[in-house]
C-alpha positions as CSV (number, residue, x, y, z in Angstrom):
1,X,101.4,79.1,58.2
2,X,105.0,79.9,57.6
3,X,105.1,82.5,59.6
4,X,104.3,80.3,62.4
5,X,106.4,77.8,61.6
6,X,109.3,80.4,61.2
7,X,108.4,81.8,64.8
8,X,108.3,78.5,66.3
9,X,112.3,77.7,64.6
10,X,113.2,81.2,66.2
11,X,111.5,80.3,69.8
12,X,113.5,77.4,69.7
13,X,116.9,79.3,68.4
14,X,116.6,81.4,71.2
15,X,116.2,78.8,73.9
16,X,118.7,76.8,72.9
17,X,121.1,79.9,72.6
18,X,120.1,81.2,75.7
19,X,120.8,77.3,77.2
20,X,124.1,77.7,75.7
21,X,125.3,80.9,77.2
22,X,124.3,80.0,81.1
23,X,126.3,76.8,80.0
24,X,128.6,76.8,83.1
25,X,132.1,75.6,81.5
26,X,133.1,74.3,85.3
27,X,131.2,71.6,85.5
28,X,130.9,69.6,88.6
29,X,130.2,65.5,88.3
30,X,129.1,62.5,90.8
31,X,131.3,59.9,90.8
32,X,129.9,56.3,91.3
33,X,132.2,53.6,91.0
34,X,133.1,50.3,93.1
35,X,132.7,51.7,96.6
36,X,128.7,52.4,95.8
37,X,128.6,48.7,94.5
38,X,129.6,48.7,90.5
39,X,130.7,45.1,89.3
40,X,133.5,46.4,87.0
41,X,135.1,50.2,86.5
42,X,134.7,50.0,82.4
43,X,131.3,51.4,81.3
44,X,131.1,50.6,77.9
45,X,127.4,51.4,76.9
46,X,124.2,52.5,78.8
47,X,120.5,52.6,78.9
48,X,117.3,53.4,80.6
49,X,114.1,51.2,81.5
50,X,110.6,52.1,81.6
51,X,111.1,52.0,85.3
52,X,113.5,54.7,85.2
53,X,116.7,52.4,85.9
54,X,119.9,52.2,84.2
55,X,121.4,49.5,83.1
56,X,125.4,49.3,82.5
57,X,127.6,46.9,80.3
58,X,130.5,46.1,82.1
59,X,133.2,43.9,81.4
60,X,132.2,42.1,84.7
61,X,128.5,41.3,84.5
62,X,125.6,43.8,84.1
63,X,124.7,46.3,86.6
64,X,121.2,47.1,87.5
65,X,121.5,50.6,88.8
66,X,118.3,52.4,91.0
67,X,119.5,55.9,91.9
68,X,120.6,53.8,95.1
69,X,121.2,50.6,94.7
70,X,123.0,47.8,91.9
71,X,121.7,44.7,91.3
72,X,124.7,42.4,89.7
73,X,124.4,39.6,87.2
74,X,126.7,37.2,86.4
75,X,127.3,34.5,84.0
76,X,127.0,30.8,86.0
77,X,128.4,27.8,84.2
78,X,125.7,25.7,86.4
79,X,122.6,27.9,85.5
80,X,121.6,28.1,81.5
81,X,119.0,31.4,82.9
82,X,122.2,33.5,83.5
83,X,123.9,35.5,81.1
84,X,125.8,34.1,78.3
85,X,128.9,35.5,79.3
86,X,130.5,38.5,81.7
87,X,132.2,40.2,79.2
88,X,129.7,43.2,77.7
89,X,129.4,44.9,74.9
90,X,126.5,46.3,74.3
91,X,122.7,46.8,75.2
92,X,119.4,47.6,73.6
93,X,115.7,47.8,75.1
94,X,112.3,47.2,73.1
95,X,108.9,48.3,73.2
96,X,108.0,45.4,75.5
97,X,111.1,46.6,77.7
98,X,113.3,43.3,77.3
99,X,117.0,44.0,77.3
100,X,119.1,42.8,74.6
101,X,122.6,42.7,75.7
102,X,126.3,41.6,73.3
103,X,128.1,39.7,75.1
104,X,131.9,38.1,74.6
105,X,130.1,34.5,74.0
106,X,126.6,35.8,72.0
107,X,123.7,37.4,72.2
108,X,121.3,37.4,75.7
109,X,118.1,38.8,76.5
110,X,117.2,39.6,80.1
111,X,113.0,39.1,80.7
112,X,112.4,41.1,83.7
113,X,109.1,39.2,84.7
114,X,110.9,35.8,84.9
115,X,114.0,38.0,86.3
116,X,116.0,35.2,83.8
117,X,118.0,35.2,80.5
118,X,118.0,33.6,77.4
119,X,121.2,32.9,75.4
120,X,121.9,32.8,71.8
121,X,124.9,32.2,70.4
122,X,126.6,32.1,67.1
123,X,129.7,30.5,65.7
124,X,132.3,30.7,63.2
125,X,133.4,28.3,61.0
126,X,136.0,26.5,63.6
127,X,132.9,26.0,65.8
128,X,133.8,29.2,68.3
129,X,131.5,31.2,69.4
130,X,131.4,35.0,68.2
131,X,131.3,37.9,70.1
132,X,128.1,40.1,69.6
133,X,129.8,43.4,69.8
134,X,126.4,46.1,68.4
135,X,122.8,45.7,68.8
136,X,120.2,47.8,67.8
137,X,116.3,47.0,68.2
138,X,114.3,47.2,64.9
139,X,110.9,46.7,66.1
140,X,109.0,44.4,67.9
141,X,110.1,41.1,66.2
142,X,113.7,42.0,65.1
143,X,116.6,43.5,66.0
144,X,120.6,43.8,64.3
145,X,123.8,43.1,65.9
146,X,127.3,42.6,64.6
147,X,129.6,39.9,65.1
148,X,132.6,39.1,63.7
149,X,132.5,42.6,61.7
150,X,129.1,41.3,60.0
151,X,125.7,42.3,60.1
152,X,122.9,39.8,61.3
153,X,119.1,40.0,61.7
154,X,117.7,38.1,64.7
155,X,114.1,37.0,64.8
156,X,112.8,37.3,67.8
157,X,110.4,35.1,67.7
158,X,111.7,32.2,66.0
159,X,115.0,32.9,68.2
160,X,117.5,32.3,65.4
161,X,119.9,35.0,63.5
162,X,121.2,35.1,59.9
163,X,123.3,37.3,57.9
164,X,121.4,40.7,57.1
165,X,120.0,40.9,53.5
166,X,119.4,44.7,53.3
167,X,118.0,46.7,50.0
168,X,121.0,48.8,49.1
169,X,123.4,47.4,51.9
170,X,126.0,46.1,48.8
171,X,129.8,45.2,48.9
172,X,130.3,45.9,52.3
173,X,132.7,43.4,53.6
174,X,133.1,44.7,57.2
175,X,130.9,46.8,59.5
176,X,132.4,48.6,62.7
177,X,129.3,50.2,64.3
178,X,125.5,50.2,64.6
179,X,124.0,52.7,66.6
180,X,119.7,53.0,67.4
181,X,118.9,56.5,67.4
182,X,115.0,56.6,67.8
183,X,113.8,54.3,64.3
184,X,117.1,55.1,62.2
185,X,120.1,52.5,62.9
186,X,123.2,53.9,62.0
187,X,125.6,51.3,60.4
188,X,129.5,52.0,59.9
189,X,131.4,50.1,57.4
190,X,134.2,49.9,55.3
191,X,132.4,51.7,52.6
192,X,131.0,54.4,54.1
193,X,128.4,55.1,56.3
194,X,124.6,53.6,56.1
195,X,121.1,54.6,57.6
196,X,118.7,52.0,58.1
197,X,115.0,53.0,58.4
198,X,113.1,50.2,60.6
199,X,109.8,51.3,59.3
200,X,110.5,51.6,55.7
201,X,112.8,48.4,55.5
202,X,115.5,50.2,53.5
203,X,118.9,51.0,54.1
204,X,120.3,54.5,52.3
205,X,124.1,55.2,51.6
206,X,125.3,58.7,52.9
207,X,127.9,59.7,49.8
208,X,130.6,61.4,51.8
209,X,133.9,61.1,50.1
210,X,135.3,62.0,53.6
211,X,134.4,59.1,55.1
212,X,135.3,56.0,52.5
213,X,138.3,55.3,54.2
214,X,137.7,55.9,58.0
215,X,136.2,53.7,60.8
216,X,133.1,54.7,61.5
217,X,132.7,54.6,65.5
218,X,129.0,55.8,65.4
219,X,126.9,58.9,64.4
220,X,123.9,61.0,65.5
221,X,121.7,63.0,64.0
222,X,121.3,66.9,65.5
223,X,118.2,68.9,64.9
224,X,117.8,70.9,62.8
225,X,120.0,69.4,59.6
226,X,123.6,68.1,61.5
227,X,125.1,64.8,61.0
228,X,128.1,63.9,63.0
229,X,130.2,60.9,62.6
230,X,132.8,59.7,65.1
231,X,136.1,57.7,63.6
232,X,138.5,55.6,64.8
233,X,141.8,57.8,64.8
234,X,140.6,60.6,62.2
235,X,138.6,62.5,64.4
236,X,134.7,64.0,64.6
237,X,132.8,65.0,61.0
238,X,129.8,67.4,60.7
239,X,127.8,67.2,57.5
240,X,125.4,69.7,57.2
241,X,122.9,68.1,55.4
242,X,121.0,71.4,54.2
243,X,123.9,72.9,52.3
244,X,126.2,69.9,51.9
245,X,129.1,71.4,54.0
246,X,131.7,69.5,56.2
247,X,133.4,70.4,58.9
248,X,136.3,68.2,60.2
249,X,137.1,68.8,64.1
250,X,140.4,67.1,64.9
251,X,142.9,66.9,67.8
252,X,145.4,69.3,66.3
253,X,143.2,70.9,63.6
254,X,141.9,74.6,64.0
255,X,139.0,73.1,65.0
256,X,140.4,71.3,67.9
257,X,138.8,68.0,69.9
258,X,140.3,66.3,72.8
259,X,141.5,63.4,70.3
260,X,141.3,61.8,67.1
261,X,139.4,58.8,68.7
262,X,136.3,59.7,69.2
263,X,133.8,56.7,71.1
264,X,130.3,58.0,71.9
265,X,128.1,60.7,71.0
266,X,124.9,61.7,72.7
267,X,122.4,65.1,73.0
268,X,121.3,65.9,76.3
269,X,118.2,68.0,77.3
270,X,119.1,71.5,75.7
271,X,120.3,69.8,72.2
272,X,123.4,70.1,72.7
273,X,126.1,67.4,71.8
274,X,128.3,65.6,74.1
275,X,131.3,63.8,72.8
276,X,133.7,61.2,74.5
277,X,136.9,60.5,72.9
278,X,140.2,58.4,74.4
279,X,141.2,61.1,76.6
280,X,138.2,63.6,77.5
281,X,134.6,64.4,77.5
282,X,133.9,67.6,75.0
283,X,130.6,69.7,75.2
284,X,130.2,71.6,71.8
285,X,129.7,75.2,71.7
286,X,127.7,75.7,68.5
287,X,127.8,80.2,69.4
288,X,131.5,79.7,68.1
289,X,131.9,76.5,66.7
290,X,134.3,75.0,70.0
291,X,134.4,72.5,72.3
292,X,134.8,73.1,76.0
293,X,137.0,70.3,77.1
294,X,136.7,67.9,80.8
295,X,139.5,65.5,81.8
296,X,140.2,64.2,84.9
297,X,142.2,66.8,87.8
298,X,143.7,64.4,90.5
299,X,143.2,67.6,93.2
300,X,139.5,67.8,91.9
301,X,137.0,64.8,93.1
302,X,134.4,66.9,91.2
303,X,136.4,66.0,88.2
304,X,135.7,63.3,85.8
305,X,136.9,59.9,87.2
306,X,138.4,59.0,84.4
307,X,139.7,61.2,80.6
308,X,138.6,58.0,78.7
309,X,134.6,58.0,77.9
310,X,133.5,54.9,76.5
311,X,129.3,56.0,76.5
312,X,127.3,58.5,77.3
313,X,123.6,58.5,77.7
314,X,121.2,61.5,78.4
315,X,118.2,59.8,80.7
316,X,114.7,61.1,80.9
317,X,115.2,63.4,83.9
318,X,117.9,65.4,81.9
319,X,121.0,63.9,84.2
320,X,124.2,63.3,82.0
321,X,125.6,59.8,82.2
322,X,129.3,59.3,81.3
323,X,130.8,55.4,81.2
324,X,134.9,55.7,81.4
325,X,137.1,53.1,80.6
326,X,138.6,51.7,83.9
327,X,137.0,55.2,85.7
328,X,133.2,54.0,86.8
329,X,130.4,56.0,86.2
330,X,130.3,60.1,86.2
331,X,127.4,61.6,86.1
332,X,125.8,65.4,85.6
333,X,122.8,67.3,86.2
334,X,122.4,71.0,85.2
335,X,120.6,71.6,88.9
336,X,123.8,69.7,90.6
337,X,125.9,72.0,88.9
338,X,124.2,74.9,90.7
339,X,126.1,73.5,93.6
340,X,129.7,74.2,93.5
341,X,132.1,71.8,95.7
342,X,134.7,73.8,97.8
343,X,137.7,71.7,99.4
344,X,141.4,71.7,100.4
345,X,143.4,70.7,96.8
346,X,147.3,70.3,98.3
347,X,149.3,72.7,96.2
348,X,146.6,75.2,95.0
349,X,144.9,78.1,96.2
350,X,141.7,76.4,98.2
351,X,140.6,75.6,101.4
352,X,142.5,74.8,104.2
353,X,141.0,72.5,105.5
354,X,137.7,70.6,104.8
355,X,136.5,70.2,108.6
356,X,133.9,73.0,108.4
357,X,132.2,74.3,111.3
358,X,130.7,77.7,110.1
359,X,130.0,79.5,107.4
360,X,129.5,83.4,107.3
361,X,128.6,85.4,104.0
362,X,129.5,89.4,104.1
363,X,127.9,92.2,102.4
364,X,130.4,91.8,99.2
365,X,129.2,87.8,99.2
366,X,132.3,86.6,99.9
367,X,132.6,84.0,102.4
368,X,134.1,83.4,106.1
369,X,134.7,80.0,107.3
370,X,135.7,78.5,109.8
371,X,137.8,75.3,110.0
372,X,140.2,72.6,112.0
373,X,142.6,74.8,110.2
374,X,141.2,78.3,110.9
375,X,139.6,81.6,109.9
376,X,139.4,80.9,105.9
377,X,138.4,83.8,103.5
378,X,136.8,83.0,100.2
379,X,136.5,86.4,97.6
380,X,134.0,84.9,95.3
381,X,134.6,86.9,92.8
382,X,138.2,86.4,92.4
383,X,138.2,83.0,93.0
384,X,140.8,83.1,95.8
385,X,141.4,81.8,99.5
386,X,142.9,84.0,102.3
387,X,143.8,81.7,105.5
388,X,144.0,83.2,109.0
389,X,146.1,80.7,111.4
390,X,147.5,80.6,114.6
391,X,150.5,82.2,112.8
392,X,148.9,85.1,111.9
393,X,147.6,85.4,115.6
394,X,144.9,83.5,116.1
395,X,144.7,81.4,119.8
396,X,143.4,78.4,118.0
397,X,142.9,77.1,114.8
398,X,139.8,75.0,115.3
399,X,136.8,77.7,114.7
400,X,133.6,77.2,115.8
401,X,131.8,80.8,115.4
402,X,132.0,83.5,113.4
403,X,129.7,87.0,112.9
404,X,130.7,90.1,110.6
405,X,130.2,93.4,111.4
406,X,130.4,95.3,108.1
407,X,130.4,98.6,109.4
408,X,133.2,98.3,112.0
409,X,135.1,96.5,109.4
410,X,135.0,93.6,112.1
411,X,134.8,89.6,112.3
412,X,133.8,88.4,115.7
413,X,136.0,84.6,116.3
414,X,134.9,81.4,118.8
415,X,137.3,79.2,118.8
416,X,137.5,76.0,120.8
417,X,140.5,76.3,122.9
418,X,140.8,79.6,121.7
419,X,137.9,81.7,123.1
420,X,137.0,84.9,121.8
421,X,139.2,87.0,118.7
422,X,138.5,89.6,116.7
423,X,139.9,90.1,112.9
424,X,140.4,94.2,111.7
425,X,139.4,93.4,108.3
426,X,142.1,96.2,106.6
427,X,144.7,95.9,109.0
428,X,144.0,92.1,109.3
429,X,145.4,92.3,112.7
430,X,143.6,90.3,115.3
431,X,142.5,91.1,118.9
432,X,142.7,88.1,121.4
433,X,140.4,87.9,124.8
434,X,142.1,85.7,127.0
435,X,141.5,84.3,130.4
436,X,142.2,87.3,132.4
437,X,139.8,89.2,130.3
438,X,137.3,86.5,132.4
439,X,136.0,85.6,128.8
440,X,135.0,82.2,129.1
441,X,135.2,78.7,131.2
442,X,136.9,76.1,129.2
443,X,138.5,78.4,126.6
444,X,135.7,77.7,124.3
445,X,133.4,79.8,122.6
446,X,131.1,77.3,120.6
447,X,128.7,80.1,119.5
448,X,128.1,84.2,118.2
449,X,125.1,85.8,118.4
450,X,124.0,88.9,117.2
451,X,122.3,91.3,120.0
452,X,121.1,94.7,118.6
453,X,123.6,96.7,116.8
454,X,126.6,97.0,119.0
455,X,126.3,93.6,121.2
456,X,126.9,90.2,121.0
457,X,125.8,87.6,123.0
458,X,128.9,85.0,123.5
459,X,128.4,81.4,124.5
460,X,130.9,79.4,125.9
461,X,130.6,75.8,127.0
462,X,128.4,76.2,130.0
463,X,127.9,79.6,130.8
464,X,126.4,82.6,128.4
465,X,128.2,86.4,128.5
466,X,127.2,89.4,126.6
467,X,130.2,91.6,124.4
468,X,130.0,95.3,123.9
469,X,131.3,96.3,120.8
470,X,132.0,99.9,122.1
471,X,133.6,99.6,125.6
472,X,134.9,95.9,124.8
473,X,133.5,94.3,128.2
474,X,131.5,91.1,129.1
475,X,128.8,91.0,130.9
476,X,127.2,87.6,132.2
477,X,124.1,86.4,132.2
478,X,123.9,83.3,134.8
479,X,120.6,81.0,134.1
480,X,118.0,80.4,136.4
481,X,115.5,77.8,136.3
482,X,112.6,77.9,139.9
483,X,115.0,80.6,141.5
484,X,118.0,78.4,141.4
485,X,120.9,78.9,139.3
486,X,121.7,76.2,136.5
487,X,124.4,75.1,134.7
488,X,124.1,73.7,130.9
489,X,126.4,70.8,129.2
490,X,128.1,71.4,126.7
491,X,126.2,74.6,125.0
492,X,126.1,73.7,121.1
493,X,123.9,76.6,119.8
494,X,122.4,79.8,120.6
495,X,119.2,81.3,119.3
496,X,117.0,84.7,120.4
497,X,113.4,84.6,118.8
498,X,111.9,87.6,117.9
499,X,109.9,88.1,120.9
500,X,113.6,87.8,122.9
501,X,113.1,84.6,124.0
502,X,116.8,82.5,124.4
503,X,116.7,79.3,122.8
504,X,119.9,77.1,123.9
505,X,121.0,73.1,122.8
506,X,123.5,71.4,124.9
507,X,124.1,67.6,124.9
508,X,121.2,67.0,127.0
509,X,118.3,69.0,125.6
510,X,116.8,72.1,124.7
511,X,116.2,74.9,126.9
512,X,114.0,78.4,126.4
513,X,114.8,81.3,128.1
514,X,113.7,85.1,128.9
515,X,115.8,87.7,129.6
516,X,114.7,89.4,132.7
517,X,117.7,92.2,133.4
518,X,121.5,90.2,133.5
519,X,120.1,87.2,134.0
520,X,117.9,84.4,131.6
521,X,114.8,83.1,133.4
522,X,113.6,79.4,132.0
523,X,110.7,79.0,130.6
524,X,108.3,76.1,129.7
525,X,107.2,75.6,126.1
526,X,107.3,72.3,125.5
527,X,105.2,69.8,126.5
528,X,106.4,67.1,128.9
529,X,107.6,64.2,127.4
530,X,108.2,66.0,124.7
531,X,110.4,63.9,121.5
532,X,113.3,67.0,121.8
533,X,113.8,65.7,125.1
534,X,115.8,63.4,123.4
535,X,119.7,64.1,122.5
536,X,120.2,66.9,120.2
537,X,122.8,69.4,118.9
538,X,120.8,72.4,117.1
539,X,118.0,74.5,116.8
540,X,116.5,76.9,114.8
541,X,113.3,79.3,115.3
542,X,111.8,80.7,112.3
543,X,112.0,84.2,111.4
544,X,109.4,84.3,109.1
545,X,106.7,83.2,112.4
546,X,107.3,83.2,116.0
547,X,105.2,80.4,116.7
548,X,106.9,78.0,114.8
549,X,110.6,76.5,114.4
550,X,112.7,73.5,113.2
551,X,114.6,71.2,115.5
552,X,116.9,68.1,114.7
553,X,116.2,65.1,116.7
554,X,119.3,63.5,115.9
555,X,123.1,64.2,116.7
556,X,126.0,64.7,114.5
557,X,123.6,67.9,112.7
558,X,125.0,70.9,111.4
559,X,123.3,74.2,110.3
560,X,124.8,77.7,109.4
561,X,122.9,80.5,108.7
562,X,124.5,83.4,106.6
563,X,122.4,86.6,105.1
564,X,119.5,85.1,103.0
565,X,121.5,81.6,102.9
566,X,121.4,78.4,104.9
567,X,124.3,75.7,104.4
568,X,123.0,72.4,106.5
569,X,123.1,69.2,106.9
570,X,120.7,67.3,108.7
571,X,118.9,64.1,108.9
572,X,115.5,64.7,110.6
573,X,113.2,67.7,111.9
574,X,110.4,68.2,113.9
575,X,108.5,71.2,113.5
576,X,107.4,72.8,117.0
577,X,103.8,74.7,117.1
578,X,103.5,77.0,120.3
């Protein structure tokens, strides 16, 4: 039996290890603040339904957040079922899923089936009523909060609070914290740190000489024998509760934290601990006993909004939810992160310019793309941006087509206004077809195709050429539809099949051709009547059959293909059967 159980600790080790090293240190997070509907930019606590919503604590009303979607609620002076007061502290949930919230004037409860609140309030002793600043469900028909630095037991069904008479809770005068983690209530006070045990009925005094004169923030409990304890001002403790050791982690301390202030603690997914303090979010790397540090970068909108993190909460689906003071909310996901966001930042090394019309991967996966700003190169490996601009010889810098030729060291350029370039990789010289090389109508090349090895098919607004590699000539290819010449509007994209049929979008529709000598014949596919007959701007035919393909039915679409990858966006698809 210990054998097993001593395999099951090492299965676990190794995960969680294993978790820790793919830990990406450049994290990317989703912003949502007051543009996506947010009452109030301070986030001071959070938590999850049974329905899978959150619920915020602002200090403008309560949020009600979806995934989509906020639902506000306010305190109204004329309505005794609305909250006791705007100003929120903090929020609990119990087994029958009725949120407890602290508010500036009391103590609320939200009953989802009546979609109302009830208020209680407390007062001092000059009649005032006190702010319920902690609460932290005990079980069905209790719960603690703290006002006025004092503890208080509520009966829930009787509705009425009085001071808490806890075994073993002695000569403690004032109490800064209480923090629900599972059935163990954490309570912070001026003599030290206490753990109350809902099920038991007992509170229990952790002796740690470290902490008798600190202000206890909160503290969580990390498997397998970890105690942490946030202060006020003297930083982060970790008792190891199996050998009695502490560690102290401190903003200018060997063991360095963002600061001394330390407001929220939370595990997510992988176990491993997440701490916000007054002026960062830290992630702690227990392989070497460090914290990676996230603040907010003005040039970075993948940033944190805000360096300030007043809560954090790790929900049921893994995501990472981070409440800043005066920042919104900020929120991470380990599969977002798999996503990395790539923009201009003004005064850095980076994009151009974000207007992005294609996207080409090379052999060495670095990255050609073309923008409003030009021909951008992006060596993944080295992290680093190369721009090529109408000052380094381009016609235009708005680019709407780009193909690689890796073994003629080549990159094939449509511009719009611009037509037809070629970049000499090494020399990073660049050859320019203009319009006496009878290139294009319009000087505009919208789209690159590759045909065989050494061709390319080249499609300009209306009209469709093909480019030899080797001799540098065009040759056209007018399209005819009954015997009669046609002319397209506005080409947008450019496919060949693998039975060397021409698929083409314009503005109008989309049109399938087959290549009979220099010119393309039209062919009938699809049905009459057909939905695609509607406005569209792309198309893609499968590789992987050729009797199927995707289409978007609606404008403003984008797709790029590069080897293996597809960057898109699009709104809707129909899938076409021939």
């Amino acid at each position: 039996m210990k054998k097993i159980v001593y395999a099951i600790c090492l299965l676990v080790m190794l995960i969680v290890t294993k978790a820790q090293a793919q830990f990406n240190s450049e994290l990317s997070f989703a912003r949502i603040g007051l543009e996506e509907g947010l009452s109030q930019s301070a986030v001071l606590d959070i938590v999850q339904d049974s329905q899978g919503c959150l619920w915020l604590a602002t200090q403008d009303g309560l949020n009600k957040y979806n995934g989509y979607d906020f639902t506000v609620y306010r305190h109204d002076s004329r309505d005794t079922t609305t909250l006791a007061n705007d100003f929120l502290y903090a929020l609990d949930i119990d087994v029958h899923d009725r949120l407890w919230i602290g508010t500036e004037s009391g103590l609320s409860c939200y009953d989802a089936n009546r979609d109302a609140f009830r208020n209680y309030s407390l007062k001092d002793s000059l009649n005032k009523r006190l702010a319920v600043t902690h609460v932290a469900i005990v079980d069905s028909l209790s719960l603690l909060f703290l006002a006025g630095n004092r503890l208080y037991m509520f009966d829930v069904h009787e509705g009425l609070s009085k001071p808490a008479e806890l075994t073993g809770f002695v000569d403690v005068e004032q109490c800064y914290s209480l923090t629900r983690r599972d059935s163990l209530i954490y309570i912070g006070t001026d003599k030290g740190l206490y753990i109350y045990s809902g099920g038991k009925k007992e509170v229990r005094k952790y002796s740690f000489k470290e902490l008798e004169n600190c202000r206890i923030l909160t503290a969580l409990m990390q498997a397998p024998s970890y105690l942490w304890v946030a202060t006020e001002g003297q930083g982060l403790y970790r008792f190891d509760l199996s050998d009695a050791t502490v560690r102290h982690y401190t903003a200018r301390g060997e063991r360095c934290i963002g600061s001394d202030y330390v407001r929220s603690l939370a595990l997510d997914h992988w176990n491993r601990l997440w701490v916000g303090t007054f002026t960062s979010l830290n992630i702690y790397r227990q392989e070497d006993d460090t914290f990676e540090q996230y603040v907010n970068d003005p040039s970075n909108p993948a940033s944190l909004s805000q360096t300030s993190v007043r809560s954090l909460y790790c929900d049921r689906q893994g995501g990472m939810w981070m409440g800043t003071y005066f920042g919104g909310l900020n929120y991470y996901h380990e599969q977002k992160n798999r996503f990395r966001y790539i923009s201009r930042m003004p005064g850095r090394n980076s994009l151009n310019n974000n207007v992005i019309s294609c996207i080409v991967e090379d052999k060495k996966q670095n990255l050609w793309i073309g923008t409003n700003g030009g021909l951008n190169l992006y060596d993944k490996q080295k992290g680093l941006f190369r721009a090529f601009t109408t000052a380094d010889g381009l016609p235009s810098n708005d680019i709407k087509a780009l193909q690689v030729d890796e073994e003629r060291q080549e990159v094939y350029i449509g511009s719009h206004a611009g037509e037809f370039s070629i970049l000499h990789v090494p020399s990073g010289r660049i050859e320019n077809f203009m319009p006496s090389d009878r290139v294009t109508d319009g000087r505009s090349v919208y789209t690159l195709t590759p045909k065989g090895k050494d061709e390319l098919w080249v499609s300009t607004v209306r009209t469709i050429k093909c480019f030899d590699k080797r001799s540098r000539t065009f040759t056209d290819f007018p399209m005819i539809a009954d015997g009669k010449p046609i002319e397209l509007s506005e080409i947008q994209l450019f496919f060949e099949d693998s039975k060397q049929r021409i698929w083409i979008s314009d503005k109008e529709s989309i049109h399938v051709f087959r290549i009979v000598g220099n010119t393309l014949e039209q062919v009938s596919l699809l049905p009459a009547g057909h939905e695609l007959e509607r406005k569209k701007y792309s198309v893609y035919v499968s590789r992987l059959t050729t009797y199927s393909g995707w289409a978007p039915v609606t404008d403003c679409t984008v797709s790029m293909r590069t080897k293996g990858k597809w960057y898109v966006i699009l709104r809707r698809m129909v899938c076409l059967t021939m």
